[in-house]
C-alpha distance (Angstrom), angle and dihedral (degrees) to the residues before:
residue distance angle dihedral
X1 . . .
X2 3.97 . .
X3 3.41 120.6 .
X4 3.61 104.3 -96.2
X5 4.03 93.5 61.0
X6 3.57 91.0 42.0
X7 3.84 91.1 60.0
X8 3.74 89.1 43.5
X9 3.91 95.0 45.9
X10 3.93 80.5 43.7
X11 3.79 98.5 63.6
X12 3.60 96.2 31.1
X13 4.14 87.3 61.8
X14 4.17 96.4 33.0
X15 4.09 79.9 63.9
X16 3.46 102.6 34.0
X17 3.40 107.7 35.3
X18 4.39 113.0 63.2
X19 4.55 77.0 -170.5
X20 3.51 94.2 58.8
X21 3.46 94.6 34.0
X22 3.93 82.3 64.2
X23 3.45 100.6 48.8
X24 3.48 96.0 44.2
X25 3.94 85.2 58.5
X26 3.42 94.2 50.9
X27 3.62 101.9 50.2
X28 4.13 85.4 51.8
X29 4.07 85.0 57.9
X30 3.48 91.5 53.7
X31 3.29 99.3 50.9
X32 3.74 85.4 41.8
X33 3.76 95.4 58.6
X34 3.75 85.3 32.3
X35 3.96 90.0 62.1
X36 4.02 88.2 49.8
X37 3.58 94.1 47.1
X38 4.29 90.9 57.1
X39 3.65 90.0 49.7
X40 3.84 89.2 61.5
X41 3.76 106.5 106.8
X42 3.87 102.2 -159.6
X43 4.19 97.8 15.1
X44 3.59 111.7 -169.3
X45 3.97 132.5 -117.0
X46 4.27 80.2 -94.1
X47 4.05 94.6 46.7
X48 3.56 79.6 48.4
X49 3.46 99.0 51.3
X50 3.86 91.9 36.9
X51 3.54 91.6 56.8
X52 4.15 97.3 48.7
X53 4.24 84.4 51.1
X54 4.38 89.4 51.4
X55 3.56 94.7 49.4
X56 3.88 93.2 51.1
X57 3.67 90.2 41.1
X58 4.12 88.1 48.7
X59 3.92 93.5 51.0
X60 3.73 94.1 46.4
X61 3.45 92.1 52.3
X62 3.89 91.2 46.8
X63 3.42 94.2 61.0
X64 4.17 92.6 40.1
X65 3.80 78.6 57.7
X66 3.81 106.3 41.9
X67 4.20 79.5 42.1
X68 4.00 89.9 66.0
X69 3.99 87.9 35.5
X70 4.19 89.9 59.6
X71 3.93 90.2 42.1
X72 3.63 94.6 43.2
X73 4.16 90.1 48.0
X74 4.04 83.1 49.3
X75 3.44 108.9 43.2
X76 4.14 84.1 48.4
């Protein structure tokens, strides 16, 4: 999917979809609380551990996201 349709597919889902919507939310609060996390000089062992958790969290919903992206693009 080049970038163009994904952009497209993107907007036509972020106002169609209330799902996607959510995800899509999500994964910017992650990365959101992931940004805060890095600026952390001396994180602790739970900063640490916080941070570890958020990425997983950020990539799973990446791919739950680029998932409804492909079978929105197909399905259209």
């Amino acid at each position: 999917m080049d970038i163009s349709v994904s952009d497209a597919v993107h907007d036509d889902l972020f106002k169609d979809n209330a799902t996607f919507r959510e995800l899509v939310q999500k994964h910017q609060n992650y990365e959101k609380r992931l940004s805060e996390l890095a600026e952390l000089t001396y994180p602790n062992e739970d900063e640490m551990l916080e941070e570890t958790k958020l990425k997983k969290k950020k990539l799973l919903l990446k791919d739950e996201i680029y998932a409804m992206m492909t079978e929105h693009s197909v399905g259209h």
